[in-house]
DRENPA-3360 file (N, C-alpha, C; in nm, 2 decimals, always signed):
BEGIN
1 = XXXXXXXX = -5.72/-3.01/-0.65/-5.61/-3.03/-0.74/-5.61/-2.92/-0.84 ~ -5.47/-2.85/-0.87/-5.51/-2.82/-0.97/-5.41/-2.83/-1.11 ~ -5.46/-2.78/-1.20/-5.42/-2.83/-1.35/-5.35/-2.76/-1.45 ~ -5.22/-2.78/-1.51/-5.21/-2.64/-1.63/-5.24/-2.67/-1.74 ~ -5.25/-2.50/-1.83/-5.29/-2.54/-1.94/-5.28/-2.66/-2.04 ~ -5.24/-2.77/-2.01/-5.21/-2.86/-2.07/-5.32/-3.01/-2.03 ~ -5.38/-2.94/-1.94/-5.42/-3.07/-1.81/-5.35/-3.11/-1.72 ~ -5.23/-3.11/-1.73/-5.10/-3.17/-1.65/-5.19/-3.13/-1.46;
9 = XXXXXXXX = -5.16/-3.23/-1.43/-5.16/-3.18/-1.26/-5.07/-3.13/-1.20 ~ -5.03/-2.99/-1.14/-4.94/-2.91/-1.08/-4.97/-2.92/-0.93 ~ -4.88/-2.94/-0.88/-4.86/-3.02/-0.73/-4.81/-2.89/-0.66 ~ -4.85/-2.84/-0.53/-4.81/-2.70/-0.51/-4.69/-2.73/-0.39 ~ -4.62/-2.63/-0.36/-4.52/-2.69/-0.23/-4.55/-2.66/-0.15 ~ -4.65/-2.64/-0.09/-4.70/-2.64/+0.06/-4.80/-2.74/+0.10 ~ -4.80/-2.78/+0.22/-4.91/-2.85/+0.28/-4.97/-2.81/+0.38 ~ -5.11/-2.86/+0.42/-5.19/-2.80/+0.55/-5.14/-2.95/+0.62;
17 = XXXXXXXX = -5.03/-2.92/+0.75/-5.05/-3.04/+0.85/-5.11/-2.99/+0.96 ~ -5.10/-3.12/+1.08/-5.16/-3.08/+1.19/-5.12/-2.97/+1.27 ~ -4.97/-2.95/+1.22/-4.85/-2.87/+1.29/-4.90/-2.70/+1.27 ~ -4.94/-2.71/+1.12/-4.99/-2.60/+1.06/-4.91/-2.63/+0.91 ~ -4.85/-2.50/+0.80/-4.87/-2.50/+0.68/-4.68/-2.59/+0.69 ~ -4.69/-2.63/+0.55/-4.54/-2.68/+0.53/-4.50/-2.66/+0.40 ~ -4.41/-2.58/+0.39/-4.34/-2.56/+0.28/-4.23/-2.73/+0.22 ~ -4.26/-2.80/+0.19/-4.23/-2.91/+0.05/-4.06/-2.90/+0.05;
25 = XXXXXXXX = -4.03/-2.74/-0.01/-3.91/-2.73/-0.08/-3.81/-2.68/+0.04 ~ -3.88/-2.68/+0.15/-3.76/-2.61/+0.28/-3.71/-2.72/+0.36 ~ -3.60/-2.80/+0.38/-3.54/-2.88/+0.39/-3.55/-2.87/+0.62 ~ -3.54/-2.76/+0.63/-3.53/-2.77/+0.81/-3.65/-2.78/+0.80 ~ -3.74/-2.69/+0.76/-3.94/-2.74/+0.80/-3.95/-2.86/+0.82 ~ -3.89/-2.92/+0.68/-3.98/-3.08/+0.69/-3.86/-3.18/+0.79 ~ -3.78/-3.11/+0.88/-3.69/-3.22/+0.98/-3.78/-3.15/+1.05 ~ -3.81/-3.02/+1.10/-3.90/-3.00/+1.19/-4.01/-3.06/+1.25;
33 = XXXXXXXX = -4.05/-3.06/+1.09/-4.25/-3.13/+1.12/-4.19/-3.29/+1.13 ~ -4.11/-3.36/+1.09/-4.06/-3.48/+1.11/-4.05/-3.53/+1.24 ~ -3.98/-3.41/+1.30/-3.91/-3.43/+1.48/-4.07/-3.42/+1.55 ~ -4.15/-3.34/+1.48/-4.31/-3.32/+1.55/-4.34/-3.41/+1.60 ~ -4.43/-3.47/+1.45/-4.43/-3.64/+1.40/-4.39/-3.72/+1.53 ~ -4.26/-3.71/+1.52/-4.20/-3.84/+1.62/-4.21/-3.85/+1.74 ~ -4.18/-3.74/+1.79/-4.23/-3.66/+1.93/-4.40/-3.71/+1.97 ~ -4.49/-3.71/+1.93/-4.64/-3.72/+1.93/-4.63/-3.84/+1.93;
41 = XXXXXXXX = -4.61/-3.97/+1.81/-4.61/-4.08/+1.81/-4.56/-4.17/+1.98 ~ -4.41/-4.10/+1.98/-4.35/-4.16/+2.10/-4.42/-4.13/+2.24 ~ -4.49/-4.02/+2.23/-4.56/-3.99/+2.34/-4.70/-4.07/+2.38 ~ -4.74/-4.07/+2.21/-4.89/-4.22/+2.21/-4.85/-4.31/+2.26 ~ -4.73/-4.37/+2.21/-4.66/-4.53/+2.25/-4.65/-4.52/+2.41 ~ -4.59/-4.41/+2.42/-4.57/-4.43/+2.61/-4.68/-4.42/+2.70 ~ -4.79/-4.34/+2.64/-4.90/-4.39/+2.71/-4.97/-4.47/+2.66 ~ -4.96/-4.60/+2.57/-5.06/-4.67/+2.56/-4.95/-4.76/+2.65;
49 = XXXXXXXX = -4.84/-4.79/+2.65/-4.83/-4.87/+2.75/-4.79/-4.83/+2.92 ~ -4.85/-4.74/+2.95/-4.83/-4.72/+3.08/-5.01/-4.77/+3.12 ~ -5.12/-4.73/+3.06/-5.22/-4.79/+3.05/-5.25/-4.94/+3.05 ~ -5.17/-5.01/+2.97/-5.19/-5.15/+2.95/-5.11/-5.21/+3.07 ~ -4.94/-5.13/+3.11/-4.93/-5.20/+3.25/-4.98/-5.18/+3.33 ~ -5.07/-5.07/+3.39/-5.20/-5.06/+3.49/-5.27/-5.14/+3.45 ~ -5.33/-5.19/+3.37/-5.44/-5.35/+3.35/-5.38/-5.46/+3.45 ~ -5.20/-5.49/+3.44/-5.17/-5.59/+3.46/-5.18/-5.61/+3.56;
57 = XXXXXXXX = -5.13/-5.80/+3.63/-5.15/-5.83/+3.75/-5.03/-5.84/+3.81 ~ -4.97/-5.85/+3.94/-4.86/-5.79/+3.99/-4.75/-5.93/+3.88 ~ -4.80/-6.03/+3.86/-4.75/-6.13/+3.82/-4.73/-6.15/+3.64 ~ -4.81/-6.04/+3.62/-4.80/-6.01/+3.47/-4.67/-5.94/+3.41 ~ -4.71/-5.82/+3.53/-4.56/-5.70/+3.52/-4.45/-5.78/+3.54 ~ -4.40/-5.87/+3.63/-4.29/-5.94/+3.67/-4.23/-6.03/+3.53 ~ -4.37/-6.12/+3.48/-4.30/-6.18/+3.34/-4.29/-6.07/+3.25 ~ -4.35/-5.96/+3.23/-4.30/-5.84/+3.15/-4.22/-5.78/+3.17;
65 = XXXXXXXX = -4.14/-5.76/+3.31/-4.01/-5.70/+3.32/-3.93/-5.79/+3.27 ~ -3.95/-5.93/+3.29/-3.81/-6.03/+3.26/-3.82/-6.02/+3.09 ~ -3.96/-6.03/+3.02/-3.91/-6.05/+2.93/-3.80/-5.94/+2.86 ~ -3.86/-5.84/+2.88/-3.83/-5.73/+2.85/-3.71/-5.74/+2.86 ~ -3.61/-5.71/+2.95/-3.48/-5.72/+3.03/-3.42/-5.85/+2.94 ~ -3.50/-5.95/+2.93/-3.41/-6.07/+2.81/-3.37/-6.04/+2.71 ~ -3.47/-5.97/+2.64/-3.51/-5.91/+2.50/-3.39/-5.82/+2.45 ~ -3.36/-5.69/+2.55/-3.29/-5.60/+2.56/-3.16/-5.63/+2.55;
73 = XXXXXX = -3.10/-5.76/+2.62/-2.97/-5.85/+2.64/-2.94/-5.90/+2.50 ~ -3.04/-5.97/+2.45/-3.04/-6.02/+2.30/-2.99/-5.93/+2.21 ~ -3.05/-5.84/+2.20/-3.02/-5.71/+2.07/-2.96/-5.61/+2.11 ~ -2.90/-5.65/+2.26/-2.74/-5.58/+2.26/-2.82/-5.45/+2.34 ~ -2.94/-5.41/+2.34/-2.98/-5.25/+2.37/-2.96/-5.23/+2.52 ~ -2.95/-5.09/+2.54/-2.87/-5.03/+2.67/-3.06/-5.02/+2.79;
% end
């Protein structure tokens, strides 16, 4: 951290992410490192469940397609 003459804590605009550095005050960077972010996350989600449907039993995946497919009917999604 650092401090100005006052003590006050002065907050700098850049950050160290995983992406690399990010400038704070640049409005496309931070949709950038945002779209990163999301990109990575959605890619975890898709493999933790392509893993957990390999665990299942052929009779697991079947109530997990129906639910699924119910689910999807409910909340309207395509």
């Amino acid at each position: 951290m650092r401090f100005d003459k006052d003590g006050k804590r002065v907050r700098g605009k850049d950050i160290v992410t995983p992406f690399g550095k990010l400038d704070l005050g640049n409005k496309e960077e931070k949709e950038q490192y945002w779209g990163e972010v999301q990109q990575v996350e959605e890619a975890r989600i898709r493999d933790a469940q392509r893993k957990y449907h390999a665990r299942m039993s052929e009779k697991e995946r079947e109530d997990a397609a129906k639910w699924v497919g119910h689910s999807r009917y409910l909340l309207d999604e395509e």
